[in-house]
C-alpha positions as CSV (number, residue, x, y, z in Angstrom):
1,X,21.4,5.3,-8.3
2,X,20.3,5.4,-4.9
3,X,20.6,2.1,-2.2
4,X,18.3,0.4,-1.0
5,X,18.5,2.4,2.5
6,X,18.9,5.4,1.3
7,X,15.2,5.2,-0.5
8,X,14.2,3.7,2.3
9,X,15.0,6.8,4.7
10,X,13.8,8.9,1.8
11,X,10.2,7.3,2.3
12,X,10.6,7.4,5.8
13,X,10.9,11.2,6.0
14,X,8.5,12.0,3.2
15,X,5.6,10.2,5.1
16,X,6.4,11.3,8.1
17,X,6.0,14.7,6.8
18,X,2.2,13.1,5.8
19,X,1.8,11.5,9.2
20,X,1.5,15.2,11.0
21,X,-1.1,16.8,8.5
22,X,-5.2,16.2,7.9
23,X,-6.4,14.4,4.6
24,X,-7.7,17.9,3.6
25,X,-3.6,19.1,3.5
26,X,-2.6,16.2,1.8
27,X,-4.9,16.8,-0.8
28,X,-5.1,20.2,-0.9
29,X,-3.3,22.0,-4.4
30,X,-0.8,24.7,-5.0
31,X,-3.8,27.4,-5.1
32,X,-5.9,25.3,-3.0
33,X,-9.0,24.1,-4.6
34,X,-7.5,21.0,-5.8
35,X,-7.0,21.8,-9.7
36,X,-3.4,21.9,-9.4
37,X,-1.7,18.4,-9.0
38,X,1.1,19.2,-6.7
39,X,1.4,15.8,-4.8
40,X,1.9,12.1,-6.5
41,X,0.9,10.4,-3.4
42,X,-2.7,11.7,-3.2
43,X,-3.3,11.2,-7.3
44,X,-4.8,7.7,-6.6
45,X,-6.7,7.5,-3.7
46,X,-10.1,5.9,-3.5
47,X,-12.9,6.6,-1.6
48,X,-13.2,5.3,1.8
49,X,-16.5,6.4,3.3
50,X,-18.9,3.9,2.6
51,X,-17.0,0.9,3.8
52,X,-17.9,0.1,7.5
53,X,-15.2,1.1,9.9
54,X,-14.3,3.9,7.6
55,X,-12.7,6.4,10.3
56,X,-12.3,10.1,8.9
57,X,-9.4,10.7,11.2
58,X,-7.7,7.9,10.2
59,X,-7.8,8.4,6.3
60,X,-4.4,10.4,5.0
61,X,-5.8,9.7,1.5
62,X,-3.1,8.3,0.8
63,X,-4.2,4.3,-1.0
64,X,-4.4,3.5,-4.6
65,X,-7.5,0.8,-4.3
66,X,-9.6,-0.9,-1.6
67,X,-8.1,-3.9,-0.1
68,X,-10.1,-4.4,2.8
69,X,-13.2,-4.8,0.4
70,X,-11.9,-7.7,-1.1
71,X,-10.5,-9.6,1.3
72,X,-13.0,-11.7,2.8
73,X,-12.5,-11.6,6.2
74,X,-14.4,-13.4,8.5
75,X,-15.2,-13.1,12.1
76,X,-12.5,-14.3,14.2
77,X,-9.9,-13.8,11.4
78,X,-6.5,-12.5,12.5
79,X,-5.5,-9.8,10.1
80,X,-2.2,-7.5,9.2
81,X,-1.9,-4.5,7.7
82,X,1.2,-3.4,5.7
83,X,2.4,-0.1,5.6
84,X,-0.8,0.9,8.3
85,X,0.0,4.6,7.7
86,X,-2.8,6.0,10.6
87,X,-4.6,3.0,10.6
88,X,-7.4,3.6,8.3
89,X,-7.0,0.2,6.4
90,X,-6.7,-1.6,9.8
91,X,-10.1,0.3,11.6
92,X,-11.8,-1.2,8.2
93,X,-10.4,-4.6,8.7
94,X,-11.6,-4.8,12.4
95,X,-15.2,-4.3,11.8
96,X,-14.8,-7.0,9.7
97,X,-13.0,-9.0,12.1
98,X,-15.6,-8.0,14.8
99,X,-14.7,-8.3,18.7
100,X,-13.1,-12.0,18.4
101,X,-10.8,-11.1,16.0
102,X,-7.4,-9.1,15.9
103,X,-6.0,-6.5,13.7
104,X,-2.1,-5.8,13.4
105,X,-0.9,-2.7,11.4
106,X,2.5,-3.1,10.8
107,X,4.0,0.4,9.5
108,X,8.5,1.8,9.7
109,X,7.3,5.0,10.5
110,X,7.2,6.2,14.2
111,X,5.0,9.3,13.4
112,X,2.4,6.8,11.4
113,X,2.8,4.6,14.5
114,X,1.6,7.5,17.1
115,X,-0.8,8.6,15.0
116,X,-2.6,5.2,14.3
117,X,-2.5,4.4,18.3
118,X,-3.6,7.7,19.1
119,X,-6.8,6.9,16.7
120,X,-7.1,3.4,18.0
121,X,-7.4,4.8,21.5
122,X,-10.3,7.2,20.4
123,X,-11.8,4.7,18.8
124,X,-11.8,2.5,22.0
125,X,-10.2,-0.7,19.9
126,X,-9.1,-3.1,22.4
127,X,-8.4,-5.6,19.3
128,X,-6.2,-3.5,16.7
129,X,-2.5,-3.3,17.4
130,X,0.4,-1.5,16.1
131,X,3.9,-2.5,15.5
132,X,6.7,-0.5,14.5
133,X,8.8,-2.7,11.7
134,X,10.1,-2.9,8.3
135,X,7.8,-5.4,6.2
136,X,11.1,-6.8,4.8
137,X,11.5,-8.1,8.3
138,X,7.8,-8.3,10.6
139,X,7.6,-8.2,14.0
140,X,5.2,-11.3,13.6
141,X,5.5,-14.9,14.6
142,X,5.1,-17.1,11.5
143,X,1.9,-18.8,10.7
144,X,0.2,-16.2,12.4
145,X,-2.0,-14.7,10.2
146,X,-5.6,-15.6,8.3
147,X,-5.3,-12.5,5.9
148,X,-2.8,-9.8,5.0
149,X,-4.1,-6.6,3.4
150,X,-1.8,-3.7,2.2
151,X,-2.7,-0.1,0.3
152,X,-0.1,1.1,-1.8
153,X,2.7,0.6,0.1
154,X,4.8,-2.6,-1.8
155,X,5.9,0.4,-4.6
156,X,8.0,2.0,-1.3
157,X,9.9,-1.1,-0.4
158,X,12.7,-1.8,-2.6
159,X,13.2,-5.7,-2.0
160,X,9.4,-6.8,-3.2
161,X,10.7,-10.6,-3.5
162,X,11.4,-10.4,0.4
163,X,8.1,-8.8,1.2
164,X,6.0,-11.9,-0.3
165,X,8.1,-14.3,1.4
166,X,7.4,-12.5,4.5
167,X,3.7,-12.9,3.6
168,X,4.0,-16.3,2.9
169,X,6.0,-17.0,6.3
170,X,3.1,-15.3,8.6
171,X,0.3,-16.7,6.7
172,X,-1.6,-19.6,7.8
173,X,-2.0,-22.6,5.9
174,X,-5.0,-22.1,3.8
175,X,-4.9,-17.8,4.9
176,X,-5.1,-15.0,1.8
177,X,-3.9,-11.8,1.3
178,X,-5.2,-9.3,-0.8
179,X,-3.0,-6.3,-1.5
180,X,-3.9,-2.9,-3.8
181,X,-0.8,-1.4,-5.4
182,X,0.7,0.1,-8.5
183,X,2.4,-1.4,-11.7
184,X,3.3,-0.8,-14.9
185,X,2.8,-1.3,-18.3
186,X,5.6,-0.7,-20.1
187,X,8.5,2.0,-18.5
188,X,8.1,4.8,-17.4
189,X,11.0,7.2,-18.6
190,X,14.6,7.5,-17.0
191,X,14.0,10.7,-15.1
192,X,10.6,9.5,-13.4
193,X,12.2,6.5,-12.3
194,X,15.4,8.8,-10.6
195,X,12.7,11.4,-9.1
196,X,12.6,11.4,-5.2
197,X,9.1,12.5,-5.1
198,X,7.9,10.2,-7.5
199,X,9.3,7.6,-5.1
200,X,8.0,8.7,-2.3
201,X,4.8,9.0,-4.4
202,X,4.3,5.0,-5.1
203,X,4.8,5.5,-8.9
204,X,8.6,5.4,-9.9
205,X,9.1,2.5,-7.7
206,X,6.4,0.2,-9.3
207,X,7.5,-3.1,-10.9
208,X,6.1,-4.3,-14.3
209,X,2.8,-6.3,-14.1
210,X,3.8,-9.7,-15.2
211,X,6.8,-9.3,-13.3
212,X,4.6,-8.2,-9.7
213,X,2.5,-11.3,-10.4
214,X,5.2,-13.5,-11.1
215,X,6.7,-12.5,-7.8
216,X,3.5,-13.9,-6.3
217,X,3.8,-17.6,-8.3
218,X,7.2,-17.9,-7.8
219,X,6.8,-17.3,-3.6
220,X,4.4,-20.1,-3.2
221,X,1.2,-18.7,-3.7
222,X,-1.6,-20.3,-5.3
223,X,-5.5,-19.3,-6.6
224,X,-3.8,-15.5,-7.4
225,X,-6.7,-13.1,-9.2
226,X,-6.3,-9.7,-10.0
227,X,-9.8,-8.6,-8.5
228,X,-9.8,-5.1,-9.9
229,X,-7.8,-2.8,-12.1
230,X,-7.8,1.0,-13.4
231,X,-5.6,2.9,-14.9
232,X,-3.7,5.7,-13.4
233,X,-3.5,9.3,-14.7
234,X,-0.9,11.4,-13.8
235,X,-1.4,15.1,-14.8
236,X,0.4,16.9,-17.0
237,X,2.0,19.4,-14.1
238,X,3.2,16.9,-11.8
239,X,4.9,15.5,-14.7
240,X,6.5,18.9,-16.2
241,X,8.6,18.8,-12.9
242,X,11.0,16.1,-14.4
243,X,9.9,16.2,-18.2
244,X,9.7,18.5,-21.3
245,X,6.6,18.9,-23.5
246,X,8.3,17.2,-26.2
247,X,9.0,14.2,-23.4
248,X,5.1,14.7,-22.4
249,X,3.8,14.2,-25.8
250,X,6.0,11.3,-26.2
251,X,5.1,10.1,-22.5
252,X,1.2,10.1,-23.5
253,X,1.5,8.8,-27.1
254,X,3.5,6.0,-26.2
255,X,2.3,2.2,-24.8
256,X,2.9,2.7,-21.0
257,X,0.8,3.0,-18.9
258,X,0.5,2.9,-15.1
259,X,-2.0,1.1,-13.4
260,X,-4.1,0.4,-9.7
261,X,-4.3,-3.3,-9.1
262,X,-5.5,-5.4,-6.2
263,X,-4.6,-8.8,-6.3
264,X,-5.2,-11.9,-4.1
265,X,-4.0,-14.6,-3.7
266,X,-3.9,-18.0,-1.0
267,X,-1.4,-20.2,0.9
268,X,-1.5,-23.3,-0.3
269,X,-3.0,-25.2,3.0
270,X,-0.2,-28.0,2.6
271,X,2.8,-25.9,1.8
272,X,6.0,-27.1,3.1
273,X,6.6,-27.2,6.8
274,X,2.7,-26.2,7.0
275,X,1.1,-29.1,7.5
C-alpha cells in the first residue's frame, strides 16, 4: 500500500509527463489511429469546442465532464480552478466571468503551471492567474471565492475529506462549486485499485458514490445536485494489463460500474463564522 505522498509524487510525475505533449499525443494509440486504448487518462474526456473560451492549446484532453457549463457563473464572479492542468477549464471560466471578474487555477504541478501561464500570456488574460499549490492546502485567502470548478482531478488527491473543507473555507457565503469527477458503483477489483497507471489515470482512486456525496453533506454543504451522469467504459486492453479474461468476464458481468458525475452544491450563506 502506497502513502499518501508517495501517490501524490506518482501523480505529479505522470502529469508532468502530460503537461509537455499536444492533446493529439495524449490521445493518440499504440498504432496510432486511436483504436487501441493505451492511456486511462484520456478514456473520459468530453468535448470542449463548443463552449466559449474553449482554447485548443489549452485542452490536454484530459477531464471526465464539463464543469464550467454548469456552474453558473456570473459576471464579476471570482472563480478557482482545481487541478488547472494548462488552463483549459480556467480560459472557459473567464469568458464567463468577463473582464470584471477573476480566474484562479490552482494546479501542484510546475510543468502544468508553465504551460497554463504560457497560454494565458498568448491569450492576453490580464484576469486568470495561476498558483502553484496542493488543493489539500490552497494558496487562497478564505472567503474568497463565488465558485469553484474542478475536472477530474478530486480521484488524484488522496485526502478527499480535506479537499471539501478547503472548498468550503474559500467559498463565500452564499458561493457554489460545481465539480466533474469519477465514482464508483460497487469496487473495482484488488489489482486495479494497486495499479499505478490507473491512479494516475483518475479511476483506481475514485471513492464510492454515496460515500463522494456524503463527503459533501457532511462538510457543510447544502442544495447538492448531481447535474449530470454517464457511465464510464474502460476497454477491454487497458484492462488486460492488470486482469485475466477470466477476471474480465467477471469484471463485466458483475454490478460495478464506474461513472462521470458533476455535482454542485452551495455554501450555506449563514454558515458559521460567515455571517
Amino acid at each position: 500500500m502506497q502513502t499518501n505522498e508517495q501517490l501524490k509524487t506518482l501523480v505529479k510525475q505522470k502529469y508532468s509527463e502530460i503537461a509537455l505533449q499536444d492533446k493529439e499525443t495524449n490521445q493518440s494509440s499504440c498504432c496510432g489511429s486511436g483504436a487501441c486504448s493505451t492511456e486511462v487518462y484520456n478514456i473520459m474526456s468530453e468535448d470542449y469546442s463548443e463552449l466559449g473560451g474553449y482554447s485548443p492549446d489549452a485542452d490536454l484532453g484530459l477531464g471526465c465532464g464539463l464543469p464550467t457549463q454548469f456552474a453558473k457563473i456570473q459576471q464579476g464572479n471570482t472563480v478557482i480552478d482545481l487541478g488547472a492542468g494548462a488552463g483549459n477549464d480556467c480560459f472557459i471560466a473567464r469568458r464567463e466571468a468577463g473582464e470584471t471578474g477573476k480566474v484562479i487555477g490552482i494546479d501542484f504541478t510546475p510543468a502544468m503551471i508553465e504551460r497554463a501561464r504560457e497560454n494565458a500570456d498568448k491569450l492576453g488574460y490580464n484576469n486568470v492567474e495561476f498558483r502553484l499549490g496542493d488543493i489539500e492546502k490552497m494558496p487562497v485567502g478564505g472567503n474568497v471565492a463565488d465558485v469553484v470548478v474542478s475536472n477530474c482531478v478530486l480521484n488524484l488527491v488522496p485526502d478527499k475529506d480535506r479537499v471539501m473543507k478547503e472548498i468550503f473555507r474559500v467559498l463565500k457565503a452564499g458561493g457554489h462549486f460545481s465539480i466533474s469527477d469519477i465514482v464508483l458503483e460497487g469496487t473495482l477489483p484488488g489489482k486495479l485499485r494497486e495499479a499505478a497507471e490507473m491512479y494516475a489515470g483518475c479511476v483506481s482512486g475514485a471513492i464510492e458514490k454515496q460515500q463522494y456525496l456524503q463527503l459533501i453533506i457532511d462538510n457543510g454543504f447544502k442544495n447538492m445536485t448531481v447535474q449530470k451522469e454517464k457511465a464510464i467504459h474502460i476497454p477491454d486492453d487497458i484492462l488486460g494489463n492488470y486482469l485475466s479474461a477470466e477476471e474480465i468476464a467477471a469484471f463485466r458481468s458483475g454490478t460495478n460500474g464506474i461513472y462521470s458525475i458533476t455535482v454542485y452544491a452551495e455554501k450555506p450563506c449563514c454558515a458559521p463564522g460567515c455571517c
